[in-house]
Every structure is written in structure tokens, then in C-alpha cells.
PASEBA-1860 file (N, C-alpha, C; in nm, 3 decimals):
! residues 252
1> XXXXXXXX> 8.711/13.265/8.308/8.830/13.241/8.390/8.954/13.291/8.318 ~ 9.040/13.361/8.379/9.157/13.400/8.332/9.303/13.300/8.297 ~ 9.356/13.296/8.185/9.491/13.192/8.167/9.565/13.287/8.131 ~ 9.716/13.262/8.198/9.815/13.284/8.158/9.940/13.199/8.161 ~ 10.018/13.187/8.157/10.120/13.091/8.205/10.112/13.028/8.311 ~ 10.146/13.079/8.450/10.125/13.093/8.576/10.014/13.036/8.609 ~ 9.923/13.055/8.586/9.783/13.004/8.597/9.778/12.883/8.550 ~ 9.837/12.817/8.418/9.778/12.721/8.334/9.872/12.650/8.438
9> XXXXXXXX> 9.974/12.656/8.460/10.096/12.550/8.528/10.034/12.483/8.675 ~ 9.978/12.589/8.740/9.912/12.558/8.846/9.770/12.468/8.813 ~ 9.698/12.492/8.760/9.542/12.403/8.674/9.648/12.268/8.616 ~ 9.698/12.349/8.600/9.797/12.171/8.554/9.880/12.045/8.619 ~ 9.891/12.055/8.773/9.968/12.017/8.829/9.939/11.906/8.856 ~ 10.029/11.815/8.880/10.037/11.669/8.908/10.143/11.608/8.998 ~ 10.167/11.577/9.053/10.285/11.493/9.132/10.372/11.412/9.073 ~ 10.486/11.447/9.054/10.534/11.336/9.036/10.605/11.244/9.085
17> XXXXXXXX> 10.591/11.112/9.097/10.710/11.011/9.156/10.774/10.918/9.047 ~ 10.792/10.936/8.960/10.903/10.878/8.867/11.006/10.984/8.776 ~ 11.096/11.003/8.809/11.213/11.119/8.738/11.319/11.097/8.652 ~ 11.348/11.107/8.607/11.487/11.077/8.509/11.622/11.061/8.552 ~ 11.688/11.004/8.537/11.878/11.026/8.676/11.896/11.138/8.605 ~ 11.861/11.240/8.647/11.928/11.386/8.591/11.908/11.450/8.761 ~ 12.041/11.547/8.788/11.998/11.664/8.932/11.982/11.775/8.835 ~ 11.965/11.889/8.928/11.938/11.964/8.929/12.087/12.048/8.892
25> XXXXXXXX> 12.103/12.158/8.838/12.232/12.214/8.768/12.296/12.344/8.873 ~ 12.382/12.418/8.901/12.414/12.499/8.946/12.270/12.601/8.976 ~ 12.282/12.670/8.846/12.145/12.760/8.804/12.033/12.723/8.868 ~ 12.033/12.602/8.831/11.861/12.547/8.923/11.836/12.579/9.016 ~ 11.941/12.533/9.073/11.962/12.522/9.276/11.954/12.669/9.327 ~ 12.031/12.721/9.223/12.038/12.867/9.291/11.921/12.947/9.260 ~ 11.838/12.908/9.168/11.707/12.999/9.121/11.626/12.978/9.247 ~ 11.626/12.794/9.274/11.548/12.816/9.381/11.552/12.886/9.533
33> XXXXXXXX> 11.700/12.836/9.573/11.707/12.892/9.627/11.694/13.065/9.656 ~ 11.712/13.105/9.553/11.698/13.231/9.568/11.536/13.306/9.550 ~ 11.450/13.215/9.504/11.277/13.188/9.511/11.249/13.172/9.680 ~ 11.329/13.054/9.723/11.274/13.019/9.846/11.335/13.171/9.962 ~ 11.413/13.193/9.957/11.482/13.333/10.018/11.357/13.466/10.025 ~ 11.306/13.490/9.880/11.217/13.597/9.839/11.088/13.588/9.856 ~ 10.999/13.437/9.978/10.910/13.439/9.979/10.839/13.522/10.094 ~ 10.731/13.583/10.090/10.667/13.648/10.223/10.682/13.573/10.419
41> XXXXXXXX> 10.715/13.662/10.497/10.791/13.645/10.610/10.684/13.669/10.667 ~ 10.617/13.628/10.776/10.551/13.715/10.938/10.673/13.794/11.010 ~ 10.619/13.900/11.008/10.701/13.971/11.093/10.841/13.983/11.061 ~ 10.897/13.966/10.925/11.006/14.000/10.900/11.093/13.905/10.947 ~ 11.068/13.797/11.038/11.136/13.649/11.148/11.235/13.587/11.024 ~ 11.152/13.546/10.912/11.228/13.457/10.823/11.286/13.359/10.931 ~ 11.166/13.228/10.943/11.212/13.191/11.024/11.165/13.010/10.933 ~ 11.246/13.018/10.866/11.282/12.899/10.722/11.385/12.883/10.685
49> XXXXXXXX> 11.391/12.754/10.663/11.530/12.711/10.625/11.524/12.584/10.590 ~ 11.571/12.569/10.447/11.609/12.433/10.356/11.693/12.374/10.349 ~ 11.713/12.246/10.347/11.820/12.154/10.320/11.773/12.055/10.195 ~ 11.942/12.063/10.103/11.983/12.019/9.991/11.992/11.877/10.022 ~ 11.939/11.743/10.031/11.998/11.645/10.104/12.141/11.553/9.938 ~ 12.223/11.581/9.951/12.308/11.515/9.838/12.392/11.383/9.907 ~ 12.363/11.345/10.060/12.480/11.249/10.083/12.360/11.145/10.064 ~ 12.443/11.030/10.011/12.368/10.928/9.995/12.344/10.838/10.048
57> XXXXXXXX> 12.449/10.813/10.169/12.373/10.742/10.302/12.269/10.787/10.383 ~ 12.280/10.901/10.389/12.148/11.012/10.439/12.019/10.963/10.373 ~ 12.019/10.999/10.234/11.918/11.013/10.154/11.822/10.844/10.118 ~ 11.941/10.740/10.162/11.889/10.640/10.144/11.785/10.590/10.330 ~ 11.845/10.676/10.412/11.804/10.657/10.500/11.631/10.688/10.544 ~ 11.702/10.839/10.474/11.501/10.922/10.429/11.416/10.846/10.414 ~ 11.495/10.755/10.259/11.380/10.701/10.172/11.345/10.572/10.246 ~ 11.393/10.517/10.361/11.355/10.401/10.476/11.234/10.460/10.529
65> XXXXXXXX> 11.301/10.561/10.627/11.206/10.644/10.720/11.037/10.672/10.609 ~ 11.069/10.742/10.482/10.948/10.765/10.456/10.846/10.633/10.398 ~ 10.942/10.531/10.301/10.854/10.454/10.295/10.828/10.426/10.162 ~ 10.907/10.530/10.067/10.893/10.556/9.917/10.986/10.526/9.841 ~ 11.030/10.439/9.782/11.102/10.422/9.677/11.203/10.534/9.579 ~ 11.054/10.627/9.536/11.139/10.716/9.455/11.186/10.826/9.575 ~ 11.177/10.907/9.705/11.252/10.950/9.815/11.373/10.951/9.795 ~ 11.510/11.068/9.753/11.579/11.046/9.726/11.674/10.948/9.639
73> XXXXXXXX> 11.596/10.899/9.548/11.658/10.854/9.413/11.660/10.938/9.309 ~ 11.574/10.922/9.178/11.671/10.991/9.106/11.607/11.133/9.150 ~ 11.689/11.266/9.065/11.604/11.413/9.122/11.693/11.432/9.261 ~ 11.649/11.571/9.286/11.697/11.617/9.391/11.597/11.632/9.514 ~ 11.650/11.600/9.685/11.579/11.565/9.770/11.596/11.735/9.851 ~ 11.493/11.777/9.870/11.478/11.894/9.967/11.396/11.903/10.118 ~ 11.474/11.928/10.231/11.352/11.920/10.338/11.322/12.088/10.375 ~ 11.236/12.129/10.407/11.176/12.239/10.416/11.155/12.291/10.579
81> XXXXXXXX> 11.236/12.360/10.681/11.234/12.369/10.791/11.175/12.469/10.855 ~ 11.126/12.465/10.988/11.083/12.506/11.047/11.211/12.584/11.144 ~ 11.269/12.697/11.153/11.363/12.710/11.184/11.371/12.867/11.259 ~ 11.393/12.798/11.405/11.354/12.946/11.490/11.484/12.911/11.592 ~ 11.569/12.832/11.570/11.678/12.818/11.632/11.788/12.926/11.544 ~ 11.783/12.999/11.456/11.860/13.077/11.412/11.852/13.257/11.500 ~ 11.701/13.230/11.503/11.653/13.367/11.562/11.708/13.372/11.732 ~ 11.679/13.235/11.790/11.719/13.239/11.911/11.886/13.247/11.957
89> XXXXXXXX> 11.924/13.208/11.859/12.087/13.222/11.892/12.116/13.372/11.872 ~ 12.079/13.406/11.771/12.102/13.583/11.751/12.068/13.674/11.906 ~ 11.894/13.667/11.957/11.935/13.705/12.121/12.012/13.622/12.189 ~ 12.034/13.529/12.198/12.130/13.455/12.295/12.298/13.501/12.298 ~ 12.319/13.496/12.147/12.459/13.579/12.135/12.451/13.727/12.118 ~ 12.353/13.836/12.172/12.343/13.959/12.155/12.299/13.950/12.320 ~ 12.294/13.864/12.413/12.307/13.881/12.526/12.134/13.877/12.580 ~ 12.050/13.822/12.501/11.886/13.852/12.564/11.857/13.736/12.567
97> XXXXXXXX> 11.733/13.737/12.632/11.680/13.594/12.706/11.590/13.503/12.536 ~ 11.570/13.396/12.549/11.482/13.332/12.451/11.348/13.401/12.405 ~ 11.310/13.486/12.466/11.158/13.584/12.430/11.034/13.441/12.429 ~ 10.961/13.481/12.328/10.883/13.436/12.281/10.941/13.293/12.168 ~ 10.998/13.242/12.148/11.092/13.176/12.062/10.980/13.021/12.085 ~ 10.972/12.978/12.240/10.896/12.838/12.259/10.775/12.864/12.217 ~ 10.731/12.954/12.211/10.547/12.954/12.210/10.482/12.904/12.071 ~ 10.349/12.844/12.134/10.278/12.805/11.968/10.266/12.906/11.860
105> XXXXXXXX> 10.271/13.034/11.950/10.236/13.151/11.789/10.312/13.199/11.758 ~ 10.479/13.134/11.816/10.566/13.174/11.689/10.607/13.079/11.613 ~ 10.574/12.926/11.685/10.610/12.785/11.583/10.520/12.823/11.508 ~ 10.403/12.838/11.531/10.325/12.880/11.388/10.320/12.969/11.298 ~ 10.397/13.102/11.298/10.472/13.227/11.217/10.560/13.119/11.142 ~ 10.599/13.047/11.203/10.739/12.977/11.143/10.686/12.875/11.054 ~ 10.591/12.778/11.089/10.535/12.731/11.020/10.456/12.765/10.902 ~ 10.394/12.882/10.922/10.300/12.959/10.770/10.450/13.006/10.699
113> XXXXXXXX> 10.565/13.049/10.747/10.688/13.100/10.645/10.752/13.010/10.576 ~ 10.720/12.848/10.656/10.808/12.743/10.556/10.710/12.702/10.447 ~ 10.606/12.677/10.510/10.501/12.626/10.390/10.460/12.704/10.261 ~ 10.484/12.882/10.317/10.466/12.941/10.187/10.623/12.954/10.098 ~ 10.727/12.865/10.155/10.806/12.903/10.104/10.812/12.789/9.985 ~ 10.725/12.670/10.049/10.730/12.552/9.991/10.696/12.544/9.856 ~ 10.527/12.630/9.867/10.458/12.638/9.752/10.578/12.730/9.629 ~ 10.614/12.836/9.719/10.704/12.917/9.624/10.788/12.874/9.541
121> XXXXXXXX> 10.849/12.776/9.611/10.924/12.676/9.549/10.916/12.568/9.419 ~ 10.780/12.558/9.456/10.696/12.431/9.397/10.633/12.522/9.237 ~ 10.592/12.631/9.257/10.570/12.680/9.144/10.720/12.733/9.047 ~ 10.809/12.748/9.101/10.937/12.783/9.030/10.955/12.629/8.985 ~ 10.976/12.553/9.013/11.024/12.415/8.972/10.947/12.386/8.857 ~ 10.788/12.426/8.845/10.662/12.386/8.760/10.743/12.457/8.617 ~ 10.765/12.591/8.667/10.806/12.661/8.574/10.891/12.651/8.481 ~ 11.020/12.604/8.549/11.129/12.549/8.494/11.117/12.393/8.409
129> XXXXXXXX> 10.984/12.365/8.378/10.931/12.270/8.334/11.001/12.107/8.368 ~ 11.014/12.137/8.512/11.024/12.007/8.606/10.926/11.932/8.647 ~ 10.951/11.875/8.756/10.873/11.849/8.840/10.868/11.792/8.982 ~ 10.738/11.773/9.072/10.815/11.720/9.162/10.678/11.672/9.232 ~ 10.684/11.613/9.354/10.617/11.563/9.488/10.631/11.596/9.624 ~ 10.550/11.640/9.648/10.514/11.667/9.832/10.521/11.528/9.898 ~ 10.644/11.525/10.025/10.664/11.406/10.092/10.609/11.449/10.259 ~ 10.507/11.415/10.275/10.444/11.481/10.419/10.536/11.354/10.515
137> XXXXXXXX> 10.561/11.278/10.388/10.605/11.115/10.457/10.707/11.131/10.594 ~ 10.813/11.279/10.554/10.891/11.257/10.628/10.872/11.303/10.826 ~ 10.742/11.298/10.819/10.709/11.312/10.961/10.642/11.180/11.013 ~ 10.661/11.081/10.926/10.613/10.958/10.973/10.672/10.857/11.116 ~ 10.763/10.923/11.119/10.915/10.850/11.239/11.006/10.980/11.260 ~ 10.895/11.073/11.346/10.967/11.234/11.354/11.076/11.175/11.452 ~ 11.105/11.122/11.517/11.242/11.080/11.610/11.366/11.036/11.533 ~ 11.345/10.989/11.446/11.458/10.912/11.376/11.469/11.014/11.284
145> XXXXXXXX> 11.335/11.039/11.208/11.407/11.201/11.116/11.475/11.300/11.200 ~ 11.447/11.341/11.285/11.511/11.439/11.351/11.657/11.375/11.348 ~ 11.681/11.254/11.413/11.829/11.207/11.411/11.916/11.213/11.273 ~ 11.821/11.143/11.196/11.866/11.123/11.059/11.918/11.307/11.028 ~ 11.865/11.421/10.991/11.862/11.512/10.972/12.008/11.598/11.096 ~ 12.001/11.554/11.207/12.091/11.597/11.273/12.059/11.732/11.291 ~ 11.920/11.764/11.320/11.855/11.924/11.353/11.880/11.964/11.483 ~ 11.924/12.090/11.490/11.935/12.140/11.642/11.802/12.155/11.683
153> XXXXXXXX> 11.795/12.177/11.846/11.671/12.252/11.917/11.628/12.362/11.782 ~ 11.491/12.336/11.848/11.463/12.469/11.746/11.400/12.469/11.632 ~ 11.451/12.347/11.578/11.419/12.354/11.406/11.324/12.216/11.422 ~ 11.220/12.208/11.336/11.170/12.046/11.291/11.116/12.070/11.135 ~ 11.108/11.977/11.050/11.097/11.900/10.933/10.962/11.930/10.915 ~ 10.950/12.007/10.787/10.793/12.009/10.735/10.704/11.951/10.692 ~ 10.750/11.949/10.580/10.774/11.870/10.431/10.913/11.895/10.399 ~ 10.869/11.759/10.256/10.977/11.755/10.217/10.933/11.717/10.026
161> XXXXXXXX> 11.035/11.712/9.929/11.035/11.745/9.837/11.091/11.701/9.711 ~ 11.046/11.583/9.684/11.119/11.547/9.551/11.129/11.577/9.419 ~ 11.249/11.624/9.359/11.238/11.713/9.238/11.316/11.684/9.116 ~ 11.233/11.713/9.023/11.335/11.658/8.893/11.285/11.659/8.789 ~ 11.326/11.592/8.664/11.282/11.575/8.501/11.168/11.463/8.531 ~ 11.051/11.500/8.530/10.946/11.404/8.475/10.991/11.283/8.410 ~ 10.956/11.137/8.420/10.965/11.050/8.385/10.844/10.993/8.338 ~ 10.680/11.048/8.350/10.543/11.029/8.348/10.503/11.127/8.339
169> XXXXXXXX> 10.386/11.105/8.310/10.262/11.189/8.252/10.124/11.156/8.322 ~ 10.149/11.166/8.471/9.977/11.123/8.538/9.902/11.190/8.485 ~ 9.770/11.108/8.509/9.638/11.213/8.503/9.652/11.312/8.628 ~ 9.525/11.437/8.574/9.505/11.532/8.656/9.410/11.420/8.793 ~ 9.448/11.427/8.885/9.337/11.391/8.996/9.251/11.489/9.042 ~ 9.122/11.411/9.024/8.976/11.521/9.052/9.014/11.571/9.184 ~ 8.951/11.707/9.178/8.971/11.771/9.288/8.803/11.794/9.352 ~ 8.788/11.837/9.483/8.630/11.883/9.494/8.591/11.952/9.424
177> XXXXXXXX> 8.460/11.981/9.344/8.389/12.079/9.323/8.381/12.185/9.415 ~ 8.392/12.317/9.354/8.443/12.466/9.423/8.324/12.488/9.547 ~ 8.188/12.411/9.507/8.052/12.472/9.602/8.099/12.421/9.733 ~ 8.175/12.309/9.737/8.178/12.238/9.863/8.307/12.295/9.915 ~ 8.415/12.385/9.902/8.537/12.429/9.946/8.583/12.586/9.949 ~ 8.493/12.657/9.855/8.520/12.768/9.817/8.356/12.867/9.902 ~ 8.419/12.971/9.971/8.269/12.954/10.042/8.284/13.153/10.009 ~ 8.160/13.247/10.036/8.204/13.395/10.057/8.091/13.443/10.187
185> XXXXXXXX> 8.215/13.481/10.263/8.157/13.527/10.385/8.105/13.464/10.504 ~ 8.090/13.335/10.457/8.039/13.245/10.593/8.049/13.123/10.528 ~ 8.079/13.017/10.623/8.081/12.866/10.588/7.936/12.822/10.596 ~ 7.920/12.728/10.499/7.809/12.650/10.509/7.788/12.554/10.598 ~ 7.690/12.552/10.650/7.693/12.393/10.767/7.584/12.323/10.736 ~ 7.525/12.330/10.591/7.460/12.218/10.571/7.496/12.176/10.473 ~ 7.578/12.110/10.462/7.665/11.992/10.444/7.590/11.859/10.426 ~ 7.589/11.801/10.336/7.527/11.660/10.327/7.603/11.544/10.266
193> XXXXXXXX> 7.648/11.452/10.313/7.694/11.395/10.218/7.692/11.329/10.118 ~ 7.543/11.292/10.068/7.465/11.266/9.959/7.508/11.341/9.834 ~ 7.546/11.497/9.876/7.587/11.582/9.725/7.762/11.519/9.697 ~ 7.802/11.438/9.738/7.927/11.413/9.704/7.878/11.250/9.567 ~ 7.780/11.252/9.608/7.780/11.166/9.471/7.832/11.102/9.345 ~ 7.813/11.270/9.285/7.846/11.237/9.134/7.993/11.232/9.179 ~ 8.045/11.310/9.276/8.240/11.347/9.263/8.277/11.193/9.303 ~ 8.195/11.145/9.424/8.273/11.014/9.402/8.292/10.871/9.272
201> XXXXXXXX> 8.192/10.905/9.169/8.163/10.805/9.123/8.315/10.884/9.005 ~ 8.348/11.016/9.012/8.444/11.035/8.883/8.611/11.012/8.971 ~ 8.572/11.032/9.077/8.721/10.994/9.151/8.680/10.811/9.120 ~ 8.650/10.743/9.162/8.666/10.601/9.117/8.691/10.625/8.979 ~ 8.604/10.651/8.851/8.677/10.638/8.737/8.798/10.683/8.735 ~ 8.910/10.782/8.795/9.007/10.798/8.776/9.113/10.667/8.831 ~ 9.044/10.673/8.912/9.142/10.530/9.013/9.154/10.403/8.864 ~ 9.000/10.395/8.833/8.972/10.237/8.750/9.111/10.306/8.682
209> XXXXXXXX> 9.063/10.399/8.603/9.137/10.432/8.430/9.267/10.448/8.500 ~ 9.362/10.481/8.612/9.504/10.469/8.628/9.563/10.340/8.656 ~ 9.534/10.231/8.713/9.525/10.132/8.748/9.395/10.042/8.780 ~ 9.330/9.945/8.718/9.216/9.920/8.723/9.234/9.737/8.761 ~ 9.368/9.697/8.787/9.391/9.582/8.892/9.440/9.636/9.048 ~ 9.455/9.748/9.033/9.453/9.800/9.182/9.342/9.893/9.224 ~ 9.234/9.813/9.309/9.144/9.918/9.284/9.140/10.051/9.433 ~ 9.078/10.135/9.460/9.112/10.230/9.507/8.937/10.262/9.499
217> XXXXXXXX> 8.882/10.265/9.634/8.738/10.365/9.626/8.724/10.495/9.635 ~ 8.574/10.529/9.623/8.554/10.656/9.607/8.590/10.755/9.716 ~ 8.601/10.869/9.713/8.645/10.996/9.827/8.577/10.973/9.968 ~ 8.436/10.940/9.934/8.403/10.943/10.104/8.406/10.791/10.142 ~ 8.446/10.686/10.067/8.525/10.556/10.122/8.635/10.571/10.162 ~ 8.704/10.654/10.154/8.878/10.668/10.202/8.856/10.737/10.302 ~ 8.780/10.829/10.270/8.818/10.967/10.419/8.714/10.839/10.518 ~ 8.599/10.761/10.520/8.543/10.676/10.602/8.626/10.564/10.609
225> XXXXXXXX> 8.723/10.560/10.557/8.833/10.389/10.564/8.926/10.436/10.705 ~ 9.008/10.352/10.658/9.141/10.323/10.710/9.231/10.472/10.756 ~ 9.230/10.566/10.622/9.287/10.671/10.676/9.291/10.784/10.837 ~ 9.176/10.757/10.818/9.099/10.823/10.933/9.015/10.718/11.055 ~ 9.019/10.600/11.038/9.011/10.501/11.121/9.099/10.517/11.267 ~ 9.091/10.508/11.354/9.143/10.526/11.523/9.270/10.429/11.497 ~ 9.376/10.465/11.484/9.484/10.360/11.507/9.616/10.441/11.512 ~ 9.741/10.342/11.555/9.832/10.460/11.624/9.940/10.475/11.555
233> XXXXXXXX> 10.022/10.544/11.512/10.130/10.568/11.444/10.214/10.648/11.486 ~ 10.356/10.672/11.478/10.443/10.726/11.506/10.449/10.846/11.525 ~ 10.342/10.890/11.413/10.300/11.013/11.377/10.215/11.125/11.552 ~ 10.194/11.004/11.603/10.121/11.034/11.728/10.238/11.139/11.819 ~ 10.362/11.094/11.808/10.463/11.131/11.873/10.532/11.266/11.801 ~ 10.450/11.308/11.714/10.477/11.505/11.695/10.480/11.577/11.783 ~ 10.360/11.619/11.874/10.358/11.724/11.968/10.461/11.642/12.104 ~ 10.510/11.565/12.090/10.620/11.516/12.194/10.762/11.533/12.117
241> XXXXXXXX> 10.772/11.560/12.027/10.865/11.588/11.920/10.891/11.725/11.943 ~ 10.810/11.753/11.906/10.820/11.929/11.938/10.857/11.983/12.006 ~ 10.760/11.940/12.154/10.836/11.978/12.316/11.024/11.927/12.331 ~ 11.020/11.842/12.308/11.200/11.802/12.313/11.297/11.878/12.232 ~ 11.184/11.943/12.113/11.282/12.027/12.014/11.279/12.157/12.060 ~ 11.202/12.159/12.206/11.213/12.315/12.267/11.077/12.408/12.190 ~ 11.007/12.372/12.126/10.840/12.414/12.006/10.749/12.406/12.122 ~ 10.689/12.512/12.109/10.527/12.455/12.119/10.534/12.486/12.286
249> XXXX> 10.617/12.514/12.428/10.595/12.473/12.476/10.480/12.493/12.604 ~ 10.443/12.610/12.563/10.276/12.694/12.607/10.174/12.585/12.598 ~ 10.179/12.493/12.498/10.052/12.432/12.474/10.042/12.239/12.562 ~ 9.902/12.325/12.558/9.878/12.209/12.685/9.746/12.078/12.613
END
């Protein structure tokens, strides 16, 4: 296997949710930003767009909506957009009709441009020997984020992004073994779940050894729990989110 910098940072990654009261510096902001600017486009759309969140009634509001403590405390809070209301105003004020702008396959151009902008992001921050956490949280109460955020038609909330000086040192969390995820040329469909065995018995040791009065079961107890259990959440109200934000609206 090949190491280099780049490589080792990524094999190395961890989440973090505890940070230091330090932001982020002029330089920072602007590296990233100027990372998130330079990432690969469909079709040239660049149809992404980030927000800095620094007001702190805002940010305390986030951290309601998502549910997380560290969510805009210390570190800097980023949301990562989906943003095709820029493109549509450009024909609208050049005198042409909306085009293709509602349809699922350009929310989804728009969507593969924020998420790779995310990662882009996420490895510059690694680099700069920060750190940070993926908040999927903030689509938990997409109505009130949308309010909270004050997004026009057009745009909705990806992820989002907490960033800063490490305050911890997690363990690495086991990931699958490559046979079961990494496939060439055709997917496997015999699939058993018996070969998840040994992985679940080392994901529980990680759970024991991080906290071992909170316990936490193995991989195919969670994905068979609660997570994936039939029950309703707010979260249900995305693709109705969407349609009101003018997204999606081909799909039936």
C-alpha cells in the first residue's frame, strides 16, 4: 500500500466533537474557502455554496435544531449548500425561462458538487492539522433549518460542519473489511450475514474500550436496532422540503 502525507491523514481520520475556544484565522477561512471554490463542478453549474455561520443567536439555534452540544460552540460552524438558486436568477435576469433548474438531475449535479466540495474541504482542514465533524444532524427539522438559515427557493442544507483545534484524541472506528464494500466489476449478491462475525465482535471491543459504562452493540445490532426500525421523524418531511424549495419537482 502506498503512504504519503495525503494518504496517511485520510487512514487517519477521526471526528471530532470536542475543540479548543480557538476560530479559525483570516488565512484559514480563506484557504478554505478558496479549496471549496477549486473543487470539481458537473457541467461547469458550480452549483455550491457555503455559509460561515458567526452570529451567535443563529448558531445557538443550529445547535437546538441539531441536537449537539458541541454544534456551533467552540470552532467554526459551516453549512454546505445545495445552491441552484444562483444559476436560476442569472436566466431569469438575462431574460430566459427556469430551464431545467426544478428537475431531480440537476438537484442532483448540485448535490454531487456540494458533497465533493465537502470532502474537499474536510481534507484541507485535516491538513492544516485541525479538525472537525460531519453534522448530517442539520436535516433533522429541515423546516426550521431552512427558517433558521433564511435560504431562498432554490438552495437546501447538506451537511454541515464543525471545525477547529482538536481537544481529543478518539480511537480510529473500525471500518468494514474491504471484501464486503470494495467489489471489481460486479457486485456480489451472496452476501451472508454470518461473515460479519469477527467485524462485529471488534466493533463492540471498540465501543467497550471507549466507554465501557455506556454500552453500544455490535454493527449488525444497530443497523437491526432502532436506527433502521419503522418510526417517524422530521426527517420524513425532506422530499416535502424540497418541493416548497422549488427541488426535485419531476419526481413523483
Amino acid at each position: 500500500m502506498i503512504h504519503n502525507p495525503t494518504i496517511d491523514a485520510q487512514l487517519n481520520h477521526r471526528s471530532i466533537r470536542k475543540f479548543k475556544d480557538i476560530t479559525l484565522n483570516q488565512e484559514q477561512l480563506a484557504t478554505l474557502y478558496t479549496v471549496f471554490s477549486r473543487t470539481a463542478t458537473s457541467m461547469f453549474m458550480q452549483n455550491a455554496s457555503l455559509l460561515h455561520i458567526t452570529d451567535e443567536a443563529k448558531k445557538k439555534k443550529i445547535q437546538e435544531l441539531c441536537g449537539q452540544n458541541y454544534v456551533g460552540a467552540e470552532g467554526d460552524l459551516f453549512i454546505f449548500i445545495v445552491d441552484l438558486y444562483r444559476n436560476q436568477q442569472i436566466r431569469t435576469q438575462l431574460n430566459k425561462d427556469d430551464g431545467r433548474v426544478h428537475t431531480t438531475d440537476i438537484f442532483f449535479q448540485a448535490m454531487e458538487d456540494t458533497l465533493l466540495a465537502f470532502q474537499n474541504v474536510a481534507n484541507a482542514v485535516e491538513s492544516m492539522n485541525l479538525g472537525y465533524v460531519p453534522l448530517g444532524t442539520i436535516n433533522d427539522h429541515p423546516l426550521q433549518m431552512l427558517e433558521t438559515l433564511d435560504l431562498p427557493k432554490l438552495t437546501f442544507p447538506v451537511l454541515g460542519m464543525q471545525v477547529g483545534v482538536a481537544d481529543q484524541e478518539p480511537q480510529l472506528k473500525p471500518r468494514l473489511p474491504l471484501k464486503f464494500t470494495c467489489f471489481e466489476n460486479s457486485y456480489p449478491k451472496d452476501f451472508d450475514v454470518k461473515d460479519l462475525k469477527d467485524y462485529d465482535q471488534v466493533v463492540t471491543t471498540y465501543y467497550d474500550l471507549r466507554d465501557s459504562n455506556r454500552r453500544i452493540d455490535s454493527f449488525t445490532k444497530q443497523i437491526t436496532g432502532a436506527k433502521l426500525n419503522n418510526h417517524e421523524t422530521d426527517r420524513d418531511q425532506l422530499v416535502e422540503e424540497l418541493h416548497k424549495q422549488g427541488l426535485c419537482l419531476d419526481w413523483k
